[in-house]
Short mmCIF file of the C-alpha atoms (twelve columns), coordinates in Angstrom:
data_MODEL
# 
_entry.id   MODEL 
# 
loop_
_atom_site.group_PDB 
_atom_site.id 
_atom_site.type_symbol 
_atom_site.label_atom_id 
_atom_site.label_alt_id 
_atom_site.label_comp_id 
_atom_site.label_asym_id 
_atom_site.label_seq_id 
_atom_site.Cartn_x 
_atom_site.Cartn_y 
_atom_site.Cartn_z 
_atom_site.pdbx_PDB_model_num 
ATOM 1   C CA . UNK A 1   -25.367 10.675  -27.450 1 
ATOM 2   C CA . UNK A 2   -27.309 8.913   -24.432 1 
ATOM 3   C CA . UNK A 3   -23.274 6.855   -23.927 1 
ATOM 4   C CA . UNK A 4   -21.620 9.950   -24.192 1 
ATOM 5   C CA . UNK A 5   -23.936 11.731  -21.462 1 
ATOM 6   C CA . UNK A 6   -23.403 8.743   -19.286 1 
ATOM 7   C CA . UNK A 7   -19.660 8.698   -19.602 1 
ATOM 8   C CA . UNK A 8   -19.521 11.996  -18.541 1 
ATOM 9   C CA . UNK A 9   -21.887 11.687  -15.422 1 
ATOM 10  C CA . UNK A 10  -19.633 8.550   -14.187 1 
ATOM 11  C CA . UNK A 11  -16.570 10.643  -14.967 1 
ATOM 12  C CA . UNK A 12  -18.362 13.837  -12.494 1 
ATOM 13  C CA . UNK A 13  -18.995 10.922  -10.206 1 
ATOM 14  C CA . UNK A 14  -15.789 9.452   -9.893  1 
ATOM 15  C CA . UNK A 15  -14.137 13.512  -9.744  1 
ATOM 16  C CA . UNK A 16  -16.781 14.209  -6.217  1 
ATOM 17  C CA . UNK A 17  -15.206 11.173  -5.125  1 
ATOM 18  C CA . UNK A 18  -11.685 11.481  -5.391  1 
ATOM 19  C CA . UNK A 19  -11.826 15.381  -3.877  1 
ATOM 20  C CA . UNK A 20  -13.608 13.534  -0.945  1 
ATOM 21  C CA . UNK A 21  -10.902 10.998  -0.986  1 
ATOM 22  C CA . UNK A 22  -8.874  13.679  -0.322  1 
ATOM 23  C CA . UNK A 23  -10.859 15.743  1.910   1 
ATOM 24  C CA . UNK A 24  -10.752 12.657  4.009   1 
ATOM 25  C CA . UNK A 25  -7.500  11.939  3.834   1 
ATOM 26  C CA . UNK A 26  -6.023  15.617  5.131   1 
ATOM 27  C CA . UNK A 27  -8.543  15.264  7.714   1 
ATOM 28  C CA . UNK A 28  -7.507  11.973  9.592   1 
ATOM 29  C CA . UNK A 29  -4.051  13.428  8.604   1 
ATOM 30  C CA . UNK A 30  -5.214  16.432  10.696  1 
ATOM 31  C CA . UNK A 31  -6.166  14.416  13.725  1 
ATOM 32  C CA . UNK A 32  -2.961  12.422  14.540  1 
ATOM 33  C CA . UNK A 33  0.020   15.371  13.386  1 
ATOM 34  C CA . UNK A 34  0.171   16.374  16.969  1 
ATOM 35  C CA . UNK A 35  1.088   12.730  17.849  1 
ATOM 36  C CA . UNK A 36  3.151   12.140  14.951  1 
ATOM 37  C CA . UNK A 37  5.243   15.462  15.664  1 
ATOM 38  C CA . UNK A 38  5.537   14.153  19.513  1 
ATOM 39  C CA . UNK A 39  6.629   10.746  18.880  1 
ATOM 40  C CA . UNK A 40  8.151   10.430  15.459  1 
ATOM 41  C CA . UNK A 41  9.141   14.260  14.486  1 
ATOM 42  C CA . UNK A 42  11.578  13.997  17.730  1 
ATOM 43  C CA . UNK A 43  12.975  10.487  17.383  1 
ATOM 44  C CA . UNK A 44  16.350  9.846   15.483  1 
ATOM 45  C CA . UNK A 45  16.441  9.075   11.907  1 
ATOM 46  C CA . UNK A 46  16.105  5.082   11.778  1 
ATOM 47  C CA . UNK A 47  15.542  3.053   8.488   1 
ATOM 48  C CA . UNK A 48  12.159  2.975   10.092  1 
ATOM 49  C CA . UNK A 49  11.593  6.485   10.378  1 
ATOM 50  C CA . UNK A 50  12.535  6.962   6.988   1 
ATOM 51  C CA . UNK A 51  10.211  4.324   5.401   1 
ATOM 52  C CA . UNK A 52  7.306   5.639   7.802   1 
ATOM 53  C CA . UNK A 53  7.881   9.230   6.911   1 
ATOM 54  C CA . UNK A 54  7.634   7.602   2.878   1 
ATOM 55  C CA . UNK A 55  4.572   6.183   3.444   1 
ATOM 56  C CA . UNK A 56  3.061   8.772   5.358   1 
ATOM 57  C CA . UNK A 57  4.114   11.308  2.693   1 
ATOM 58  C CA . UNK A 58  3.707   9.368   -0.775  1 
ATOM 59  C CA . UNK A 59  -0.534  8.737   -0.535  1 
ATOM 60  C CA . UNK A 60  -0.541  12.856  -1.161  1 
ATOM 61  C CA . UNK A 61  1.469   13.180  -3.716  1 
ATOM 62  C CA . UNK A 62  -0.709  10.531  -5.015  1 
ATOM 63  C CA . UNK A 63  -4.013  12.531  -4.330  1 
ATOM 64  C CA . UNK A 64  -2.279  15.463  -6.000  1 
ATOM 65  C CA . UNK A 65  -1.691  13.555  -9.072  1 
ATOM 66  C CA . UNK A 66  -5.442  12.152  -8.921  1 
ATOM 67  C CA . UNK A 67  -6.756  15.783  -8.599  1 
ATOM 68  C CA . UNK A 68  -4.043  17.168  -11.497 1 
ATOM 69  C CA . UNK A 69  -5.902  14.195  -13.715 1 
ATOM 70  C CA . UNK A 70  -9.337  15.495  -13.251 1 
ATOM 71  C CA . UNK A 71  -8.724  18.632  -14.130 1 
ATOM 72  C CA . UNK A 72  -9.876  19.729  -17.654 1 
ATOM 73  C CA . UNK A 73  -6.898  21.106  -20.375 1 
ATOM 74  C CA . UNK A 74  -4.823  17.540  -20.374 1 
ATOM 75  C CA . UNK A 75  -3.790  16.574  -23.403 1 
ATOM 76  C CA . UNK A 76  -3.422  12.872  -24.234 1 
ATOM 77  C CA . UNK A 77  0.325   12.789  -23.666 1 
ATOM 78  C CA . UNK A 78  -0.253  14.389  -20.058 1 
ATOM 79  C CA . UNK A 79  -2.716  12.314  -19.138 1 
ATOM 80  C CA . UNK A 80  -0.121  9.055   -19.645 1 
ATOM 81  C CA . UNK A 81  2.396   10.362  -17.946 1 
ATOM 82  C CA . UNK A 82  0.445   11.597  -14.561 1 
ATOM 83  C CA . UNK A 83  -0.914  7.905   -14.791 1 
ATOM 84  C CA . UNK A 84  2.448   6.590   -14.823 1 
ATOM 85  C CA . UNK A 85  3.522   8.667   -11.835 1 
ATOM 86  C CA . UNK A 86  0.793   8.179   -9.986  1 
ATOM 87  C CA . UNK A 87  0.251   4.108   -10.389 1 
ATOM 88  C CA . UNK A 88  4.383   4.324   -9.455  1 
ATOM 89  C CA . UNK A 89  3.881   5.969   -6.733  1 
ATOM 90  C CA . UNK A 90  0.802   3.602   -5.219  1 
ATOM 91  C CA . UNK A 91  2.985   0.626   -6.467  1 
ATOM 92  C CA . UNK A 92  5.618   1.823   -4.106  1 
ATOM 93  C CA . UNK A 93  3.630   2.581   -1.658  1 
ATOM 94  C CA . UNK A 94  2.412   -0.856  -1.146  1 
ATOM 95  C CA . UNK A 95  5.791   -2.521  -1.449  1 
ATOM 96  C CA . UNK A 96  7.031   -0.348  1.759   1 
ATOM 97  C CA . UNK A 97  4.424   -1.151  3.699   1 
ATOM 98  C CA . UNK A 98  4.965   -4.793  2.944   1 
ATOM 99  C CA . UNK A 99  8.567   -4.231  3.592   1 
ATOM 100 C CA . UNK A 100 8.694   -1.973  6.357   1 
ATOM 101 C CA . UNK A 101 8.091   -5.065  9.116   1 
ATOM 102 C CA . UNK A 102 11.113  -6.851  7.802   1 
ATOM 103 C CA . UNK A 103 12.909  -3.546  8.072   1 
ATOM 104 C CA . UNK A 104 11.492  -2.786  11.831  1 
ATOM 105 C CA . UNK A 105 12.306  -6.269  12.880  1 
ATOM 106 C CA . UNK A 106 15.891  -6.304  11.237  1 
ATOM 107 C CA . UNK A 107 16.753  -3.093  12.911  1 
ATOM 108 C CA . UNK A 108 15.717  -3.504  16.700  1 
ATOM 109 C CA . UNK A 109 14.779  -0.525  17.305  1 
ATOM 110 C CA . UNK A 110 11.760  -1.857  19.805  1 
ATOM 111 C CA . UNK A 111 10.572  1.423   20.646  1 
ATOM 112 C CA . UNK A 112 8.999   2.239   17.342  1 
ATOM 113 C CA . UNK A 113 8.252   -1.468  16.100  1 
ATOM 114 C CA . UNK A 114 5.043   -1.438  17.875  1 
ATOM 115 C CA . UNK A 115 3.677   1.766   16.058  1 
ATOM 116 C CA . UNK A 116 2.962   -0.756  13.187  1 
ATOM 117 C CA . UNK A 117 2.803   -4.484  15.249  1 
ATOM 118 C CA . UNK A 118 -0.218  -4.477  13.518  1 
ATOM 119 C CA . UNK A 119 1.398   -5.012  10.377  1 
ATOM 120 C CA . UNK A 120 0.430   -9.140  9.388   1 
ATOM 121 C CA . UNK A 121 4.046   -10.024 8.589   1 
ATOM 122 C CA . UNK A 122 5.656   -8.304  11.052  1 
ATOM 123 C CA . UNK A 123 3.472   -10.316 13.055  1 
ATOM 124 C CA . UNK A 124 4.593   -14.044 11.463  1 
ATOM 125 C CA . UNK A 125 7.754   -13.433 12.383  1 
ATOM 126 C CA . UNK A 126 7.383   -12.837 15.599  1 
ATOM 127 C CA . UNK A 127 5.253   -15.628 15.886  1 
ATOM 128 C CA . UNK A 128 8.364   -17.649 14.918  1 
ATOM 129 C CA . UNK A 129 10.487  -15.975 17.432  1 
ATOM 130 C CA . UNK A 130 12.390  -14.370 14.971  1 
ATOM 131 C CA . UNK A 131 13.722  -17.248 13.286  1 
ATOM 132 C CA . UNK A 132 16.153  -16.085 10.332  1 
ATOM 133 C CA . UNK A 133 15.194  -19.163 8.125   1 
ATOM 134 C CA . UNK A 134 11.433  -17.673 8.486   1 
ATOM 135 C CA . UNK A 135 13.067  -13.899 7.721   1 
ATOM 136 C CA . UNK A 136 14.363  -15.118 4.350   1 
ATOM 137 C CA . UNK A 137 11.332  -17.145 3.178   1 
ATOM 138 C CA . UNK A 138 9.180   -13.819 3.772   1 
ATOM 139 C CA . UNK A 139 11.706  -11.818 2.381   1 
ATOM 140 C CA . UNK A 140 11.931  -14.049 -0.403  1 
ATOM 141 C CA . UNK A 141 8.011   -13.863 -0.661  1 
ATOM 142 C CA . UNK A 142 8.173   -9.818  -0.328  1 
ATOM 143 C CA . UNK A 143 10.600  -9.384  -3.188  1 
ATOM 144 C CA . UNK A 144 8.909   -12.074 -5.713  1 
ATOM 145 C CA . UNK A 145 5.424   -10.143 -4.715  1 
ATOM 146 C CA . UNK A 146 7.469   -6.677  -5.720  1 
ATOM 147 C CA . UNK A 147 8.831   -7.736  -8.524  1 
ATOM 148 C CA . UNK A 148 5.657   -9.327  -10.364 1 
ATOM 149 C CA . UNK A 149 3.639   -6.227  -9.430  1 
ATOM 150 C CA . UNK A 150 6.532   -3.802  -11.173 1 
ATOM 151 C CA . UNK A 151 6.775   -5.779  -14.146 1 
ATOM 152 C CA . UNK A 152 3.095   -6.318  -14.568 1 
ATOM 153 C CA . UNK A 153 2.103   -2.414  -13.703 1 
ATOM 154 C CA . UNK A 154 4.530   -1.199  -16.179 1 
ATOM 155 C CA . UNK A 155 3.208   -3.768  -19.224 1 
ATOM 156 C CA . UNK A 156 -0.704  -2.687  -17.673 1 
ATOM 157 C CA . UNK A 157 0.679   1.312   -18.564 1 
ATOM 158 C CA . UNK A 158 1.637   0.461   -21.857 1 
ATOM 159 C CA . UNK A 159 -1.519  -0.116  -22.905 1 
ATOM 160 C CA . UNK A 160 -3.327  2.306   -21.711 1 
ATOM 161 C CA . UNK A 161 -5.388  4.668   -24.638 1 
ATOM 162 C CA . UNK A 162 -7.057  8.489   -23.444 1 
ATOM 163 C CA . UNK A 163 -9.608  9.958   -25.558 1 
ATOM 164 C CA . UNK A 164 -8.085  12.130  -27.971 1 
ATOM 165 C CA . UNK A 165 -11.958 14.214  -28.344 1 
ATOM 166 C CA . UNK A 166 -11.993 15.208  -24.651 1 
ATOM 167 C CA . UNK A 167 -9.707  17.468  -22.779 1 
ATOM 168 C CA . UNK A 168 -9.406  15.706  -20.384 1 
ATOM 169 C CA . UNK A 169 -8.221  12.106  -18.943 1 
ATOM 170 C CA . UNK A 170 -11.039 9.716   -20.026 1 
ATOM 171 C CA . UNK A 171 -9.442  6.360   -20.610 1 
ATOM 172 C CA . UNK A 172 -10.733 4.820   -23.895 1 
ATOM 173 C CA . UNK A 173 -8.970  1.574   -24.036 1 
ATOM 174 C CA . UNK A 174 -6.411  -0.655  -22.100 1 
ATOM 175 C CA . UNK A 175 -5.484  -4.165  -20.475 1 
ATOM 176 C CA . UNK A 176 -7.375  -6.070  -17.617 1 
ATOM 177 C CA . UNK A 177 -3.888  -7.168  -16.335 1 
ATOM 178 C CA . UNK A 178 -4.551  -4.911  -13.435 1 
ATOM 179 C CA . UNK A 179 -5.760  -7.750  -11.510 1 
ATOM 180 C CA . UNK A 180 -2.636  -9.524  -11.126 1 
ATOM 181 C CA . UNK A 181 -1.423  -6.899  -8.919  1 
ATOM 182 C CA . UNK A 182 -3.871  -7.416  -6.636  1 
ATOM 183 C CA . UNK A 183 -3.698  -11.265 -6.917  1 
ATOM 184 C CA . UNK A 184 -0.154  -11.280 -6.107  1 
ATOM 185 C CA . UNK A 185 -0.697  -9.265  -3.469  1 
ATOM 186 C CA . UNK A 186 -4.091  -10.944 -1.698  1 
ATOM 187 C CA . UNK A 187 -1.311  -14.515 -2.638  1 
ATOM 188 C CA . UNK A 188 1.144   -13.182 -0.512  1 
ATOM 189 C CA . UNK A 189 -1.192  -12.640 2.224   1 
ATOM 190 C CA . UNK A 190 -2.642  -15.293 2.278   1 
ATOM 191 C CA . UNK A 191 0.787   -17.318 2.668   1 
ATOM 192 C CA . UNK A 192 1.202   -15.194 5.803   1 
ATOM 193 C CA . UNK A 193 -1.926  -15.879 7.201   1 
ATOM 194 C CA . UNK A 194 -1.585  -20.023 6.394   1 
ATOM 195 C CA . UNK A 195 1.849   -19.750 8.476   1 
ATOM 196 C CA . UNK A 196 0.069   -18.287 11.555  1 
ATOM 197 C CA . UNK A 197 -2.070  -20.502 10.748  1 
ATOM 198 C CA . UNK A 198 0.121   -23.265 11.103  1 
ATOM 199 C CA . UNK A 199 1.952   -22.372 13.565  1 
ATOM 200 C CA . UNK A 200 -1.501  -22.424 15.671  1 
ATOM 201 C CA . UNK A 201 -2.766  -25.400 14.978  1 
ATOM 202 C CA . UNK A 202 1.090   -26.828 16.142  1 
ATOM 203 C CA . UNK A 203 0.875   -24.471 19.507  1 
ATOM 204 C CA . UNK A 204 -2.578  -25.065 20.557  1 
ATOM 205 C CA . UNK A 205 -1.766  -27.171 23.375  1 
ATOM 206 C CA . UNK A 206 0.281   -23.959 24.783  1 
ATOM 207 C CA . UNK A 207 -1.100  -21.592 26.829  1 
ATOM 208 C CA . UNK A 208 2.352   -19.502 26.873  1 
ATOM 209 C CA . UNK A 209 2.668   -19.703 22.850  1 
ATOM 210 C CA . UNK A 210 4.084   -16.854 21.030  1 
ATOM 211 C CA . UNK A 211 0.754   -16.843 19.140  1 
ATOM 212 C CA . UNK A 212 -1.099  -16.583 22.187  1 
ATOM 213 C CA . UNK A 213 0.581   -13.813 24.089  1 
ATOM 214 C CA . UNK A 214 0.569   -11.314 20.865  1 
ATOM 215 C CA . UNK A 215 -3.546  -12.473 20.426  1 
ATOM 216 C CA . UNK A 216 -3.763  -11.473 24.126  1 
ATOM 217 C CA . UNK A 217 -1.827  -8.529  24.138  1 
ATOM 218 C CA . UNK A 218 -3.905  -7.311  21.167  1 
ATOM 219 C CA . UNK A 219 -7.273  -7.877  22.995  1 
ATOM 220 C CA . UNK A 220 -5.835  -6.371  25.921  1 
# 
């Protein structure tokens, strides 16, 4: 009886904290929509636009999903199927925002590029001025990254087991497999981060590097 109390505390836990997960997140959404109607609202549809507006959009129709799964009343067979929509949609999620530098840089569109400069691939390749050898190795490294973390999120779902007892979504059983999604993901960062690497150690003696002027115009 003392487990079963304590399941259901962590469970009340974990429900405070995703309804201030999304308290949060309609907040900060709160704070920049008069920007984001200004600048991106009343620009053309790009590829960019599109892939901004995704990822902009998709983390609440996550959230809704995480507050539909909290709710008492879901029956086993609900409770998979919410899971699978939800992990989807974080799953794509982080594959656009991966891919969305490739997709800034291959389009040209310079005046809403630096609205995600920050972005650490986006950044490698302009370290390499562009250089469409460099654009196909990170591509290359983008879609192997996208298509381990598919496979291995849909084989993670299949094993998945909810409590039949409860009425609600407590998860009674399942794989650890989980972790090679974020593996491949902290893998393919690291690459990124070991070619800017590189390519400092080889243009240290430059004061005018590519390297240097994006480091600069980031301090700045």
């Amino acid at each position: 009886m003392a487990d079963l109390f304590a399941i259901l505390l962590h469970l009340q836990i974990v429900h405070y904290i995703d309804v201030s997960a999304a308290a949060i997140l309609v907040y900060d959404y709160l704070l920049t929509i008069r920007m984001e109607i200004e600048y991106v609202w009343k620009a053309k549809w790009t590829l960019i636009k599109i892939t901004y507006v995704i990822m902009r959009y998709m983390p609440f129709l996550s959230v809704i999903a995480i507050l539909i799964i909290d709710a008492p009343g879901l029956t086993p067979t609900v409770c998979v199927r919410l899971t699978r929509f939800y992990s989807f949609i974080v799953t794509i999620d982080v594959i656009i925002s991966e891919c969305k530098p490739l997709i800034s840089a291959l389009s040209r569109t310079r005046d809403l590029i630096h609205l995600i400069s920050a972005i650490l691939t986006l950044r490698t390749w302009a370290v390499y001025g562009h250089n469409f050898k460099m654009g196909v190795v990170l591509l290359a490294l983008y879609l192997a990254m996208a298509i381990c973390g598919t496979i291995n999120m849909v084989l993670f779902l299949t094993t998945l087991q909810y409590a039949h007892f409860f009425q609600m979504c407590i998860v009674t059983g399942g794989s650890r497999r989980l972790i090679v999604n974020w593996l491949v993901l902290v893998a393919y960062d690291a690459v990124t981060c070991g070619l800017l690497a590189f390519k400092a150690y080889h243009s240290r003696a430059h004061a005018l590097s590519p390297i240097n002027n994006i480091t600069h115009s980031h301090i700045m």
